[in-house]
RODO-2510 file (C-alpha; in nm, 4 decimals, decimal comma):
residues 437
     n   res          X          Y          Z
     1     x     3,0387    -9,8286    12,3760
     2     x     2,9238   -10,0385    12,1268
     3     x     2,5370    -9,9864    12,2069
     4     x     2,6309    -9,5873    12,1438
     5     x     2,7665    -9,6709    11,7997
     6     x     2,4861    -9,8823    11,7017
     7     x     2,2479    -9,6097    11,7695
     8     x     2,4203    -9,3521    11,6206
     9     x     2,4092    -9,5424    11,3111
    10     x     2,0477    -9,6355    11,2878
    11     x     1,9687    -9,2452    11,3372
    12     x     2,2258    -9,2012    11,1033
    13     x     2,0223    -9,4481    10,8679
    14     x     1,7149    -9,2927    10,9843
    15     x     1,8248    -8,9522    10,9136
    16     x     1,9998    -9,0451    10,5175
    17     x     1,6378    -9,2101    10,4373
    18     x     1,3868    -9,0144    10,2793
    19     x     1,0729    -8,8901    10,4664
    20     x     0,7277    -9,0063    10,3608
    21     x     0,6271    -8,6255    10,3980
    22     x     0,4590    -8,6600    10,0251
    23     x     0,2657    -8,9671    10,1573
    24     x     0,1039    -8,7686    10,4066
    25     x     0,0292    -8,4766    10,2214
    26     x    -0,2129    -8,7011     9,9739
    27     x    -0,3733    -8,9058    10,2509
    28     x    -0,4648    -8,5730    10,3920
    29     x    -0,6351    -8,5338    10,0334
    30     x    -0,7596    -8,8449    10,0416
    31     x    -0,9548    -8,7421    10,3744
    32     x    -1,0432    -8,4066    10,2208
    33     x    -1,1701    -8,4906     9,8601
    34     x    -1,4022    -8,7885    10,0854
    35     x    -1,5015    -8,4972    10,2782
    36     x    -1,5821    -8,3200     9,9372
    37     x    -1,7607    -8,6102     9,8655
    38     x    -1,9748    -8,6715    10,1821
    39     x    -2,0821    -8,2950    10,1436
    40     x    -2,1674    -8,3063     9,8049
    41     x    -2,3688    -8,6959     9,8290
    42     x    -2,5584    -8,5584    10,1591
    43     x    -2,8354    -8,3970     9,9058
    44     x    -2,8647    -8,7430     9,7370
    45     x    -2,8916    -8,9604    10,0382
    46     x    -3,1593    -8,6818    10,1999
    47     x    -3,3641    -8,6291     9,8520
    48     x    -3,6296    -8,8336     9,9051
    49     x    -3,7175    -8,6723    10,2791
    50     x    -3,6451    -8,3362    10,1312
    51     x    -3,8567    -8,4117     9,8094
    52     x    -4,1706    -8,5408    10,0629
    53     x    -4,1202    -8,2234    10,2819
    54     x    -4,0564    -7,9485     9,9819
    55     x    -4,3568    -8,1508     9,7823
    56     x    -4,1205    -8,1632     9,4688
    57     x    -4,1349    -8,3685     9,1959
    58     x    -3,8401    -8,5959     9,0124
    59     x    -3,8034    -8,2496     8,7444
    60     x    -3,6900    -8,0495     9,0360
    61     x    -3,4878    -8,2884     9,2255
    62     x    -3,2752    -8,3056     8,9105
    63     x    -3,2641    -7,9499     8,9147
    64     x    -3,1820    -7,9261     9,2472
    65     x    -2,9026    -8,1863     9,2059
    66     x    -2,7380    -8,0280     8,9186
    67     x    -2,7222    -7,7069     9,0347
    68     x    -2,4264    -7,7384     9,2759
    69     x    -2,2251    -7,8403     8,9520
    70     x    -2,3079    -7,5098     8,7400
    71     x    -2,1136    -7,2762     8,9668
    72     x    -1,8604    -7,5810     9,0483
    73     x    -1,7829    -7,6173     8,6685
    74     x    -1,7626    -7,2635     8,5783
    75     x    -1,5331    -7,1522     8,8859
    76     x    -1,2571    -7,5007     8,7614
    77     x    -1,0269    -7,2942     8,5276
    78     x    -0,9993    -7,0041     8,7539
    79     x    -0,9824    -7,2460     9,0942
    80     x    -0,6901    -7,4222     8,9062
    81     x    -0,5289    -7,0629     8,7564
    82     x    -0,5360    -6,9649     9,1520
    83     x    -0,3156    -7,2472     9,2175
    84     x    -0,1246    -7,2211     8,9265
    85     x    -0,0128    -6,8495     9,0518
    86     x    -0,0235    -6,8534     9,4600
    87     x     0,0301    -7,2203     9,5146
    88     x    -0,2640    -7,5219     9,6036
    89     x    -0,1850    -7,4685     9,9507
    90     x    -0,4115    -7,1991    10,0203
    91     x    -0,6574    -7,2428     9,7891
    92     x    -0,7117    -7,6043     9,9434
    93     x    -0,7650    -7,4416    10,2728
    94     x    -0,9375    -7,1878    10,1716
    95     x    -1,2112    -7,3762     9,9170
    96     x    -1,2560    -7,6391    10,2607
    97     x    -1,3687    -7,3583    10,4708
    98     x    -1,5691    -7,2360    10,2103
    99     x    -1,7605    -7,5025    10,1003
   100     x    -1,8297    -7,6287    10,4715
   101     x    -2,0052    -7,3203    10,5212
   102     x    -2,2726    -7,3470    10,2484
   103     x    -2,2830    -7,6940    10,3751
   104     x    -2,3632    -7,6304    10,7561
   105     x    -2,6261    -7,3250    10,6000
   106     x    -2,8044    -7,5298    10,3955
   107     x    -2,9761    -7,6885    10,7117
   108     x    -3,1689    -7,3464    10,7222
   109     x    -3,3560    -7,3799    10,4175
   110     x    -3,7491    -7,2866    10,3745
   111     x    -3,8003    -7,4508    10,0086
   112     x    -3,6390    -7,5449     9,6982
   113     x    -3,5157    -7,2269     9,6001
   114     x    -3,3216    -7,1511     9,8667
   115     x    -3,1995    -7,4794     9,8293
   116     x    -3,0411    -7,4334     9,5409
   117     x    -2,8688    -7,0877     9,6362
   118     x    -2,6955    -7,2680     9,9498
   119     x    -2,6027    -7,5609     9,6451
   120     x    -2,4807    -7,3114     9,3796
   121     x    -2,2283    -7,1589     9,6988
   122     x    -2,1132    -7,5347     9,7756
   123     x    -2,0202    -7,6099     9,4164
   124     x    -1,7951    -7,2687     9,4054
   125     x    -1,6528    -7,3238     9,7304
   126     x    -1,5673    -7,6747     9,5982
   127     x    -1,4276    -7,5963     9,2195
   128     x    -1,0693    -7,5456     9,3133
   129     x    -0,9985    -7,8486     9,5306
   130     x    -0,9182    -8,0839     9,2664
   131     x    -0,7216    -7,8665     9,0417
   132     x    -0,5288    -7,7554     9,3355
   133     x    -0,4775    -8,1341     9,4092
   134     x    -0,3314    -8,2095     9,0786
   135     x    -0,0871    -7,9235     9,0743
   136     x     0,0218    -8,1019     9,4384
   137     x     0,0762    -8,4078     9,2204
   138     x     0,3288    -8,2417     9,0140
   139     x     0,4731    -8,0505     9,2961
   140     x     0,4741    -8,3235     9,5263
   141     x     0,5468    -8,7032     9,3323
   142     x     0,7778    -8,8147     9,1537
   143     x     0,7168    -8,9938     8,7642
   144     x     0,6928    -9,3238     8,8735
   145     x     0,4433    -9,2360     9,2008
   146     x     0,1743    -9,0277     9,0238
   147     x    -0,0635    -9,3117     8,9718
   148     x    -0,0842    -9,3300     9,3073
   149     x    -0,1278    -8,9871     9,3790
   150     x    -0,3414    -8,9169     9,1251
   151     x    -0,5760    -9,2167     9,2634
   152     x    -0,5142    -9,1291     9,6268
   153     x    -0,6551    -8,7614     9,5064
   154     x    -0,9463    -8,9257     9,3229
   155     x    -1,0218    -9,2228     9,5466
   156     x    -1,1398    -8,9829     9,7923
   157     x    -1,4512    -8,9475     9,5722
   158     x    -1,5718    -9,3464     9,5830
   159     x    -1,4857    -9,3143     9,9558
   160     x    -1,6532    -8,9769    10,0032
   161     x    -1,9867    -9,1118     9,8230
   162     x    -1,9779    -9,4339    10,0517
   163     x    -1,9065    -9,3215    10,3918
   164     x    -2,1776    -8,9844    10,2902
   165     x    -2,4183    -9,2874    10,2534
   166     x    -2,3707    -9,4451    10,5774
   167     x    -2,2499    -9,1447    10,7864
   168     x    -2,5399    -8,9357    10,7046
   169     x    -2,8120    -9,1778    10,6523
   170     x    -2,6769    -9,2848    11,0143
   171     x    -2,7062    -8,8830    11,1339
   172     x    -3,0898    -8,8601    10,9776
   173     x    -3,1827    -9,1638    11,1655
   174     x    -3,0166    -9,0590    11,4700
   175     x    -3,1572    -8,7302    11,4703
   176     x    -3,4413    -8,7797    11,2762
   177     x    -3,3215    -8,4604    11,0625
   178     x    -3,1605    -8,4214    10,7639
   179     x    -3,1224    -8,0714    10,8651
   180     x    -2,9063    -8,1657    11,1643
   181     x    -2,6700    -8,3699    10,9886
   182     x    -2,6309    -8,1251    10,7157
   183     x    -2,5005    -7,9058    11,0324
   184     x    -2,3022    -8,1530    11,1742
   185     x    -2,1036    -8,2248    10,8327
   186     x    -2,0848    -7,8607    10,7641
   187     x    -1,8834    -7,8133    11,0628
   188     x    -1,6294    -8,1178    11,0439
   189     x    -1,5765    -7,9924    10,6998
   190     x    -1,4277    -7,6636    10,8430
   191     x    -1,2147    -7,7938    11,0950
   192     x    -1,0342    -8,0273    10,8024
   193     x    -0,9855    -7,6658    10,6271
   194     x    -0,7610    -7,5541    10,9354
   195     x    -0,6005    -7,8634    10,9108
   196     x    -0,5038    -7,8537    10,5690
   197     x    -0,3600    -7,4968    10,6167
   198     x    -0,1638    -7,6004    10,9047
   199     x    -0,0246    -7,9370    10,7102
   200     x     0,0442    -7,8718    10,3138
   201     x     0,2921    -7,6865    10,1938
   202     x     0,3120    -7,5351     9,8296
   203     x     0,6903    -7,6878     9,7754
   204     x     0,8566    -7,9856     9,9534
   205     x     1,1572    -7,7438    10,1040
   206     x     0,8831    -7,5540    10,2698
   207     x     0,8373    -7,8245    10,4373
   208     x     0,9220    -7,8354    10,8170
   209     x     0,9322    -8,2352    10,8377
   210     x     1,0409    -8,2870    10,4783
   211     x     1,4488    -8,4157    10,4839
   212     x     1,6867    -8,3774    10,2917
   213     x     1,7143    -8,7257    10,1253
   214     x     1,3030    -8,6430    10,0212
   215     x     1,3579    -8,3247     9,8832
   216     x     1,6671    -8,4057     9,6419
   217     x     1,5034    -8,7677     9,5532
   218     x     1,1638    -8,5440     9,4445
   219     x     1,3913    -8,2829     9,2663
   220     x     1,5773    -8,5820     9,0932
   221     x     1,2729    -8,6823     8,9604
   222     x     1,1342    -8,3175     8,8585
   223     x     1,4868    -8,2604     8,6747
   224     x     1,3723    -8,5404     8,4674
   225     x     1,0390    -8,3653     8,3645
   226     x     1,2068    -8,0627     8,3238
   227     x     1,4306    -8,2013     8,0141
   228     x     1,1186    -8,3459     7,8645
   229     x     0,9691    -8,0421     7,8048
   230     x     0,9775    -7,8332     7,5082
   231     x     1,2027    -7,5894     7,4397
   232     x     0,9411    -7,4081     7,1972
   233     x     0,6343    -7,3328     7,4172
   234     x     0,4248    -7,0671     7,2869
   235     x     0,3113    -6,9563     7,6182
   236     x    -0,0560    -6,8954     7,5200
   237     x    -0,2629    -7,1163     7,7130
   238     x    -0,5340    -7,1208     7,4414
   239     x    -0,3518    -7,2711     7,1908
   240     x    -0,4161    -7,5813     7,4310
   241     x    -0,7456    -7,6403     7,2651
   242     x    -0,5403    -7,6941     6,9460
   243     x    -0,4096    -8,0365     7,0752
   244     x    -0,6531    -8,3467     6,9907
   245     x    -0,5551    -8,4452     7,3489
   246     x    -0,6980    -8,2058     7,4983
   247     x    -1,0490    -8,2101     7,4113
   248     x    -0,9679    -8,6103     7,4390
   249     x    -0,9286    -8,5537     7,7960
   250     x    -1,2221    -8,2933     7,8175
   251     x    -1,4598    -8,5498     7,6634
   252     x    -1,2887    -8,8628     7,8170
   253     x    -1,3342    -8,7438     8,1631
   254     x    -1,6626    -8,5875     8,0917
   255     x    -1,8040    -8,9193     8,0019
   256     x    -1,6801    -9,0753     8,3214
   257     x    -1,8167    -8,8139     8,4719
   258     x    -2,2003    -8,8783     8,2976
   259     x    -2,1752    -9,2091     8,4594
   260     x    -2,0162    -9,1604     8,7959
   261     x    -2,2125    -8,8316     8,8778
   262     x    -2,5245    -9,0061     8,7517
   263     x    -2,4470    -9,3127     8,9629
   264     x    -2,3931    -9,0669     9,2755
   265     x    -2,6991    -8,8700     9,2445
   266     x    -2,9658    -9,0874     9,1318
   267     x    -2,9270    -9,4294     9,2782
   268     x    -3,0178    -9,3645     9,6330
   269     x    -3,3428    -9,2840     9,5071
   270     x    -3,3954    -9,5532     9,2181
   271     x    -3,2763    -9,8013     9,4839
   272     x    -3,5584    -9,6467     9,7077
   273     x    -3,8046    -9,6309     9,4753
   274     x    -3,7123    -9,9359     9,2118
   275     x    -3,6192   -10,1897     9,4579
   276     x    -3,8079   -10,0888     9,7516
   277     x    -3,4795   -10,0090     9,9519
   278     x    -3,5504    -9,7637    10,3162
   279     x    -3,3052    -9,5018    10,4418
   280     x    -3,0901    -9,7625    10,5864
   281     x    -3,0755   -10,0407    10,3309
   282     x    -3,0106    -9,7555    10,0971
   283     x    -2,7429    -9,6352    10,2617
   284     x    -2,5747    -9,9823    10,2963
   285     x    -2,6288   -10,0920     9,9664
   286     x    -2,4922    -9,7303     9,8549
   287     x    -2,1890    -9,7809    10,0795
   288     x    -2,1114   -10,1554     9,9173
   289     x    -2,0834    -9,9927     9,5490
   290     x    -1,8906    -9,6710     9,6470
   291     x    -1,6515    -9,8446     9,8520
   292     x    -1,6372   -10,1266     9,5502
   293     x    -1,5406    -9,8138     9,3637
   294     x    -1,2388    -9,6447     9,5931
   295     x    -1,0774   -10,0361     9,6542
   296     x    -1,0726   -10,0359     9,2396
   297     x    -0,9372    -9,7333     9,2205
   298     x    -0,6224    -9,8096     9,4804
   299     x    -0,6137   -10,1249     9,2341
   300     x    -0,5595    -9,9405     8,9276
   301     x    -0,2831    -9,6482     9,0919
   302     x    -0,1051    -9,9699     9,2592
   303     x    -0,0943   -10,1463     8,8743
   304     x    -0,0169    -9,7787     8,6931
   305     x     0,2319    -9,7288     8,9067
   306     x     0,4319   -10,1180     8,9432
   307     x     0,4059   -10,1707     8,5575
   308     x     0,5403    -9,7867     8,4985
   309     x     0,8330    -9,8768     8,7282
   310     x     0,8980   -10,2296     8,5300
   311     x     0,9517   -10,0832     8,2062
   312     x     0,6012    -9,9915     8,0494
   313     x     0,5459    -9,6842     7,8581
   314     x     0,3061    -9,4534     7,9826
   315     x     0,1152    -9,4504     7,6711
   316     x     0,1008    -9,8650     7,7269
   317     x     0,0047    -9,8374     8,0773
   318     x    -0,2649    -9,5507     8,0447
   319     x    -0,4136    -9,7231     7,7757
   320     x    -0,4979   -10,0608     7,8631
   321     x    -0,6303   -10,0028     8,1409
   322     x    -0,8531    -9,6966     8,0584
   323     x    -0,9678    -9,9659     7,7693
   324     x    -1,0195   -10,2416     8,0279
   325     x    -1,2064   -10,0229     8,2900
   326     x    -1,4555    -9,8629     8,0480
   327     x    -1,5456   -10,1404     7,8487
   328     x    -1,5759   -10,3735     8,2023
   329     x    -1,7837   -10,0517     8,3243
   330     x    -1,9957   -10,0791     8,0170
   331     x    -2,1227   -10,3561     8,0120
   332     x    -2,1774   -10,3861     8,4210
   333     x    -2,4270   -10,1186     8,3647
   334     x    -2,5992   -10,2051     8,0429
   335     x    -2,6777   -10,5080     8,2374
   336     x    -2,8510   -10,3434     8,5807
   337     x    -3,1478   -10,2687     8,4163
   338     x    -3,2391   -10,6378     8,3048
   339     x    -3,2755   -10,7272     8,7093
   340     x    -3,5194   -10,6999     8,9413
   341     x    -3,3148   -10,8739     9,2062
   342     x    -3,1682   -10,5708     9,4628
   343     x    -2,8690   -10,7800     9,5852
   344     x    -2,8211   -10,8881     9,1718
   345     x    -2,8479   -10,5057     9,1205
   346     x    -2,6034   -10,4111     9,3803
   347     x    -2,3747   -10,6521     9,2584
   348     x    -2,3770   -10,4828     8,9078
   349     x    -2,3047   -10,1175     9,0268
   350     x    -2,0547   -10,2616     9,2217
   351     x    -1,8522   -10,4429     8,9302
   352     x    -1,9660   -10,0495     8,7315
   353     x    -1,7655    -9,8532     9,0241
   354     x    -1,4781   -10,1160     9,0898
   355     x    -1,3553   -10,0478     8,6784
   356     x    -1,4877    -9,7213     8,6215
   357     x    -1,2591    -9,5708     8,9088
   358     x    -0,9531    -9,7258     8,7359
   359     x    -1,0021    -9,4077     8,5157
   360     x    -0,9332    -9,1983     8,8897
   361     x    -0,5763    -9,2057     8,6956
   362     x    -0,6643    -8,9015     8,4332
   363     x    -0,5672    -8,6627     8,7353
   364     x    -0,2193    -8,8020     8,5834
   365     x    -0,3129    -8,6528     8,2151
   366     x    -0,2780    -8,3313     8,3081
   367     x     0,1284    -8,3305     8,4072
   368     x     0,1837    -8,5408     8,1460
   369     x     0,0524    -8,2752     7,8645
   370     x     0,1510    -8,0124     8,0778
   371     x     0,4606    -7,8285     8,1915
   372     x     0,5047    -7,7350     8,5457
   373     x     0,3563    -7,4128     8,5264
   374     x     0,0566    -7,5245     8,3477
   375     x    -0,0710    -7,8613     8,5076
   376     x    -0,3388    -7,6400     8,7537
   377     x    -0,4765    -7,5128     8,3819
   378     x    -0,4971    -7,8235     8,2399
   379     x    -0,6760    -7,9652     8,5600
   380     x    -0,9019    -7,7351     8,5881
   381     x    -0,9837    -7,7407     8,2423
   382     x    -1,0134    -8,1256     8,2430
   383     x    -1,2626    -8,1011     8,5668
   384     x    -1,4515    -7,8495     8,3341
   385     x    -1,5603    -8,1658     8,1308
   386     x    -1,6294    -8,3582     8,3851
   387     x    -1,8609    -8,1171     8,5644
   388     x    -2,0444    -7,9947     8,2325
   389     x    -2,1876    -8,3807     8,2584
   390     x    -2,2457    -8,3025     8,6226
   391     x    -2,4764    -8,0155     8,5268
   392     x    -2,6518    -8,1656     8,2697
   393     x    -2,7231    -8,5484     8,3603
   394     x    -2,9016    -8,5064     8,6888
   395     x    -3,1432    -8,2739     8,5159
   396     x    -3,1497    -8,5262     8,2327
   397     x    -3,2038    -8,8232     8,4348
   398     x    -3,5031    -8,6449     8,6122
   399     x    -3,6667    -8,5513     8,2838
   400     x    -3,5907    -8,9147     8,1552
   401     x    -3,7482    -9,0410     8,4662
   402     x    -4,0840    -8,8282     8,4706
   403     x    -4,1475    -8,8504     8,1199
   404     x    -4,0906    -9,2319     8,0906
   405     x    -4,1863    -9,3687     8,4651
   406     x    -3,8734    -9,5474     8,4039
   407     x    -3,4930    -9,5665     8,4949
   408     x    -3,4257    -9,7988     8,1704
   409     x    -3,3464    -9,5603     7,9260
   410     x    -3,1442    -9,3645     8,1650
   411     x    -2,9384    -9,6280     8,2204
   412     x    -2,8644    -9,6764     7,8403
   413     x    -2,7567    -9,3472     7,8264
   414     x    -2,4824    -9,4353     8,0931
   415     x    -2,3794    -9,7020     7,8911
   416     x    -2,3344    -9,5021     7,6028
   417     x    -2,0908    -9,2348     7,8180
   418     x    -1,9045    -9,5731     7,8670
   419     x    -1,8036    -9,6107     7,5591
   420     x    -1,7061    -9,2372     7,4898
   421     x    -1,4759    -9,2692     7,7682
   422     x    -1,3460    -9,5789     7,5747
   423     x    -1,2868    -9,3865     7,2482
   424     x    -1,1979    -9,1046     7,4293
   425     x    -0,8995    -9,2553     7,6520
   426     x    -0,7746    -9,4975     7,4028
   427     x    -0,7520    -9,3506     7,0988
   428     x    -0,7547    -8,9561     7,1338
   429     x    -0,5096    -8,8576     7,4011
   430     x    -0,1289    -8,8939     7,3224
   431     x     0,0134    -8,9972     7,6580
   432     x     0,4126    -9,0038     7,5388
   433     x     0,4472    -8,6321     7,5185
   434     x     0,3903    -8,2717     7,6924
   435     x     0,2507    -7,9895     7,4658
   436     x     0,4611    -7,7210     7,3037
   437     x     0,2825    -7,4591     7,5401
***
């Protein structure tokens, strides 16, 4: 008898405790944005076998690199507007499937030209992902968890870039074709898709193993939100670009952006060709910084969200350590370019990755600006910045490159988008209040 009562109680327990549905939902987008990742890297790690066989010169390969982010930043605002009006669930799914298609059809590719078609298909199919991902953030977490979520979305792109350098540096050598492994990662990529449709749902009561303790702590928490915001909104979503902090975030997070997407395309091959590094030193020494860079980003979500929960403003919170990260970042990189020494060199880009990916936290700006309704907007309109510096720094890296025979200057110039993401974060964006729009 008393056995019976002691387990009816702990399922009783069991039953009054919230699920951990929400925990779930952004591991799965961990997995999926380091999917994103792995995709999008798998031209960097293979560029200098696809440069020898397509007899292309640095020009191109920038061209070629950038090229997936022209259709990936123009297709942001609309990716996040498609979540904003049928829910991220669907458009997750649907932008996985997509974008592991172009990926697996790449491996079919003649020349350079065709090339870049198969990119300019994988940066469409990939636009909406993140946008989507924030408006799950606001959906999903509650005030004092979106650090973490917002870093858990983001990490996946440290993690992405450093398994892609391993996993298919390890396919090319195993098959002894880049074209294979394109194949093979095109292919995973779409079975995540049907996994992602059959897991995330648009609203926590939608939920099938969502209780009731998890939904009414998560609607606790958006009742909270929903008193914070003004009573006034115009309902225009241009007069957005009114707000100073919004075109703090658009520059702050394209300036991470110039360094992280110039980090991620160009050092596999100025490790090659700098510091003499082959197709599986690369892809270690690749690995090392990348994975530097998603550890410092769990870092800074864990921090955002244990001093949020102590007492700390927002405003406090977001600031310090956006100031921390980019000036740390700043100087990392300044310094890679006075040594020759690969493992002193690694070490640098390492210390660059672990404090730029603090700043993994801006997927947070964009609910905290943002009503409900307006956070995919906002997103998408962040990732817009970001991804104008994706189109133009590969190409400007190349050009750098072949004009100067050097990698110096460009890595001055990622110094300097250093410390616009320090100006940016710290003293344009008001973090303490949402938008009247």
């Amino acid at each position: 008898m008393e056995a019976r009562m002691t387990a009816a109680a702990a399922a009783t327990d069991q039953a009054s405790a919230p699920t951990k549905v929400r925990w779930k939902i952004f591991l799965m987008m961990l997995m999926l944005i380091s999917i994103n990742y792995i995709d999008r890297a798998s031209l960097s790690v293979a560029m200098p076998l696809i440069a020898k066989e397509f007899d292309i010169g640095p020009a191109v390969q920038g061209l070629l690199l950038s090229s997936f982010f022209w259709t990936y930043a123009f297709m942001q605002i609309p990716g996040g507007m498609l979540a904003d009006r049928y829910g991220p669930r669907g458009v997750i799914a649907g932008a996985t499937l997509g974008w592991g298609f172009f990926q697996a059809i790449a491996a079919a590719c003649t020349g350079w030209v065709s090339l870049l078609i198969t990119r300019l298909g994988l940066g469409a199919a990939e636009a909406p992902i993140y946008p989507a991902g924030g408006k799950l953030n606001g959906i999903w977490m509650t005030q004092n968890e979106r650090g973490r979520g917002a870093t858990l979305l983001d990490g996946g792109a440290p993690l992405g870039a450093a398994l892609g350098a391993l996993i298919i540096a390890g396919l090319i050598a195993h098959f002894d074709s880049w074209r294979t492994s394109f194949v093979v990662a095109g292919v995973g990529t779409m079975v995540a898709g049907f996994f992602a449709w059959w897991y995330i749902r648009n609203h926590p009561r939608q939920h099938p193993h969502v209780n009731e303790a998890e939904a009414s702590f998560i609607e606790a928490s958006h009742a909270a939100d929903l008193a914070a915001e003004p009573a006034n909104a115009s309902g225009k979503v241009l007069d957005f670009f009114k707000y100073r902090s919004v075109w703090g975030m658009f520059f702050g997070w394209m300036c991470f952006n110039a360094l992280f997407y110039g980090l991620l395309t160009w050092m596999p091959t100025y490790l090659s060709k700098v510091h003499g590094l082959d197709i599986k030193q690369m892809g270690g020494a690749v690995f090392i910084m990348f994975f530097s860079g998603f550890v410092g980003e769990m870092v800074g979500g864990w921090i955002a969200d244990k001093w949020r929960a102590a007492g700390a403003s927002q405003a406090k919170v977001l600031r310090t350590l956006f100031g921390i990260a980019s000036v740390v970042a700043t100087i990392a990189i300044y310094n890679v370019a006075r040594f020759k020494d690969p493992v002193t060199v690694v070490i640098l880009l390492s210390v660059t990755l672990f404090f730029l990916r603090w700043c993994g936290l801006f997927w947070v700006v964009p609910s905290l600006l943002g009503t409900r309704d307006r956070v995919g907007f906002l997103g998408g309109t962040m990732n817009l910045g970001g991804n104008c510096a994706g189109i133009g720094v590969p190409i400007l890296v190349g050009i750098i490159v072949q004009a100067t025979g050097s990698y110096d200057l460009a890595l001055m110039f990622f110094a300097a988008a250093g410390a616009g993401l320090f100006v940016c974060s710290t003293l344009l964006i008001d973090y303490s209040k949402k938008l009247p729009v």
